[in-house]
C-alpha positions, 0 to 999 in steps of 0.5 A: 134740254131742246135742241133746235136742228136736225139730229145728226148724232143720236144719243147712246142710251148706253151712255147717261152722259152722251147726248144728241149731236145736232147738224148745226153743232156738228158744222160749228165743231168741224168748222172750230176745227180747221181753226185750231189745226191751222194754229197747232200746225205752225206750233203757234200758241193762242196767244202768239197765232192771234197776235201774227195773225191779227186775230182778237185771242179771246175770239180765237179761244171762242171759236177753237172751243166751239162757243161760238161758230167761227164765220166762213171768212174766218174759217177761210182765213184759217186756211189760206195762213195753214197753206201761206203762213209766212206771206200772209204774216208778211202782208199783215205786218206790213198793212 
């Protein structure tokens, strides 16, 4: 399979199942990343992190599994509820 990008991972020539690692899906999985450790760092389940934090669970579950590349407000929004959990969870109730 193709892939588009510069290669940031070679493959193994060890490995029949390793493949290369593009820089592009490198950034979406560091990105995906900051997502799920903001959410396993509360201890909050998908479902109970997307629901305090107004975040549609299907897209959660996209964006912590790297099928789709989470957009940088999103990723910011990750980090601002890992350093503010209870505030911003005051906010958005509130709004």
């Amino acid at each position: 399979m193709a892939r588009k990008g510069h290669i940031a991972i070679s493959v193994d020539p060890g490995d029949s199942e390793d493949f290369h690692v593009t820089q592009d899906a490198l950034d979406r999985a560091q990105k995906c990343r900051v997502i799920r450790t903001a959410r396993t760092g509360l201890g909050l389940s998908q479902e109970e992190f997307a629901g305090r934090f107004r975040v549609p669970v299907g897209t959660l579950r996209d964006w912590e599994q790297a099928r789709v590349s989470p957009p940088d407000f999103a990723v910011a929004y990750a980090r601002v509820i890992a350093a503010m959990p209870e505030k911003v969870a005051e906010i958005v109730s509130a709004a």
